[in-house]
Phi, psi and omega in degrees: 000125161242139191294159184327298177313321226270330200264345182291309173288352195261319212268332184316142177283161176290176195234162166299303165333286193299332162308288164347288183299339140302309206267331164333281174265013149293163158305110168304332232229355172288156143358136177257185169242216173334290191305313176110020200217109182286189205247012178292295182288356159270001176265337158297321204255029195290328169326294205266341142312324196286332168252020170265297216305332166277007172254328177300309178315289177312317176302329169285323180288343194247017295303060170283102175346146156282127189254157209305316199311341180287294191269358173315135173225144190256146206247126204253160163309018246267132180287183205198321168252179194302308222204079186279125191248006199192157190298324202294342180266008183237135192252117184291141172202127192283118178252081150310147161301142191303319148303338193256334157286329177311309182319309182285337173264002191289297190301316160340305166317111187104359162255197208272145201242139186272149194234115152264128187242125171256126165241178187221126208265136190280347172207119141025065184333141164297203247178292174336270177290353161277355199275297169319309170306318198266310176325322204286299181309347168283329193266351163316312191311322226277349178269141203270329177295335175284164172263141137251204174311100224254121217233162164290152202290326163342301192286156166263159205266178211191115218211003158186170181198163209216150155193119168092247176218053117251160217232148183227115178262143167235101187248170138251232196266321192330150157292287171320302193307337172298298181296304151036264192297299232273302176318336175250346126303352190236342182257357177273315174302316191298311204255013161236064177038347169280125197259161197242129185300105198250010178258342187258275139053123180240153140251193148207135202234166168298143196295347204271009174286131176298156198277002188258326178302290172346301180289344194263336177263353182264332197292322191248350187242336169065057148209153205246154206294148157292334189292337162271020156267036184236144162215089176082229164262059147182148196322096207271113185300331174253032171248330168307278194317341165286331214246011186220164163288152173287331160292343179289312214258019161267337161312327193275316193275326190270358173217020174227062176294187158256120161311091171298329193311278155305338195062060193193128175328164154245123206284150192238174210207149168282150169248154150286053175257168175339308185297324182065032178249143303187110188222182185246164198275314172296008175303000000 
C-alpha cells in the first residue's frame, strides 16, 4: 500500500537536478535498444541534450502519451545450452531505449522500498534466546497490515539471518511494519537482557528514495543510515569500524569506493552468501 507521501511524491515533477542525476547514475554501458544510442551518449552529450529529455519528462508528468520510438524495445533470444532445440533452452530479454529507463528510474522515486538493518548486539546472543527472537520476527507474517521484505513471489519471505553475534533484519519502509519490527526488539531485550548497541547498528535503503523517508526510517528505528558512515568521498574510518567486524568493514573499504569519474558511490548491496559479507553488484 502506498501512503499519502509516498503518492505525493510519486506524482512530483522532477528536477533538472534529478533527471541529470538519473541519466548518470544509470549504465552507460549496457545494450542499446531500437534507436541505437547507449546510455554513454547521453551522459556525454548531457550539455546539448539535456534540456529536451527534460522537456519530455514534463510533458510525460503532465499526461502526455509516449510516442512508439520512445517505447519501442527489441526483444532478443539468448541460448541457455550449446545447441538450442527448443523455445524452452532460450531466455527471452527486453532491450529499451535508453530513455524509456529515465523514466522508469525517474518514477521510482517515492515507492515503497526494502530496508536492511544489521544490528549489533550489545552482549553475545545464547542459542535459546536467538530461537525466541527469530519464532517472534516469523510471527510478524501472521499480521495482515504488515509488509515485509519485498521478495519474488516464488521465495519464501524472509525478514531476518544471523552470522557471528550480528543479527540482520530485512524489512520494508511501511511505518506500521517498522514499528512491528523495532516492538519485537525492545520486548526481546527487556525478557533476555540483550541489549542492541544502536550507536554500532546500521540500516541501508536504496539511494533513489527519498531523503525524507530516509529520515522517518531512521527516526522510527533510532539508527542511523550506512551513508553516514561516509565522511565526503570516503570512509569515515572509525565510524566503519564501530559499526562493523574487521573483515567486513576492510571488504567495504577496498570494494565500495567513490567513482570520481560519475561523482558517485558504488552502490553496495548485501549478498546472501555463507560469509555474510557486505559486496558490490560489481564484484
Amino acid at each position: 500500500m502506498i501512503s499519502d507521501d509516498q503518492n505525493k511524491e510519486l506524482c512530483r515533477f522532477p528536477t533538472m537536478e534529478e533527471v541529470k542525476n538519473a541519466v548518470i547514475a544509470l549504465s552507460g554501458d549496457s545494450a542499446n535498444g531500437p534507436d541505437g544510442f547507449t546510455g554513454l551518449f547521453f551522459q556525454q552529450c548531457w550539455d546539448t541534450v539535456g534540456s529536451d529529455i527534460y522537456n519530455m519528462l514534463q510533458q510525460f508528468y503532465i499526461g502526455s502519451p509516449l510516442p512508439k520510438y520512445i517505447t519501442h524495445t527489441n526483444l532478443v533470444l539468448l541460448p541457455q545450452i550449446q545447441q538450442p532445440q527448443t523455445f524452452s533452452d532460450l531466455r527471452p530479454i527486453s532491450l529499451s531505449n535508453f530513455i524509456n529507463k529515465i523514466i522508469t528510474d525517474i518514477r521510482l522515486r517515492g515507492k515503497p522500498a526494502n530496508v536492511v538493518i544489521k544490528l549489533d548486539m550489545a552482549k553475545t546472543y545464547d542459542r535459546v534466546s536467538w530461537k525466541v527472537l527469530s519464532r517472534s520476527l516469523d510471527k510478524l507474517f501472521e499480521d495482515k497490515k504488515f509488509i515485509g521484505f519485498r521478495m519474488p513471489k516464488w521465495t519464501d519471505p524472509l525478514n531476518h539471518m544471523a552470522y557471528a553475534d550480528d543479527t540482520i533484519i530485512f524489512s520494508s519502509d511501511d511505518p506500521y511494519s517498522l514499528r512491528k519490527v523495532v516492538e519485537v526488539l525492545k520486548q526481546h531485550e527487556h525478557a533476555s537482557g540483550q541489549l542492541i548497541n544502536k550507536s554500532k547498528s546500521s540500516y541501508y535503503i536504496h539511494e533513489k528514495v527519498a531523503r525524507d523517508l530516509v529520515h522517518s526510517i531512521g527516526c522510527i528505528t533510532e539508527i542511523q543510515d550506512v551513508a553516514e558512515l561516509r565522511d565526503g568521498n570516503t570512509w569515515d574510518d572509525l565510524t566503519l569500524d564501530q559499526n562493523f567486524p574487521e573483515d567486513i568493514s576492510d571488504h567495504i573499504r577496498h570494494n565500495v569506493p567513490f567513482d570520481p569519474t560519475i561523482g558517485k558511490w558504488d552502490t553496495p548491496q548485501w549478498m546472501l552468501t555463507t560469509s555474510g559479507k557486505f559486496s558490490v553488484k560489481s564484484a
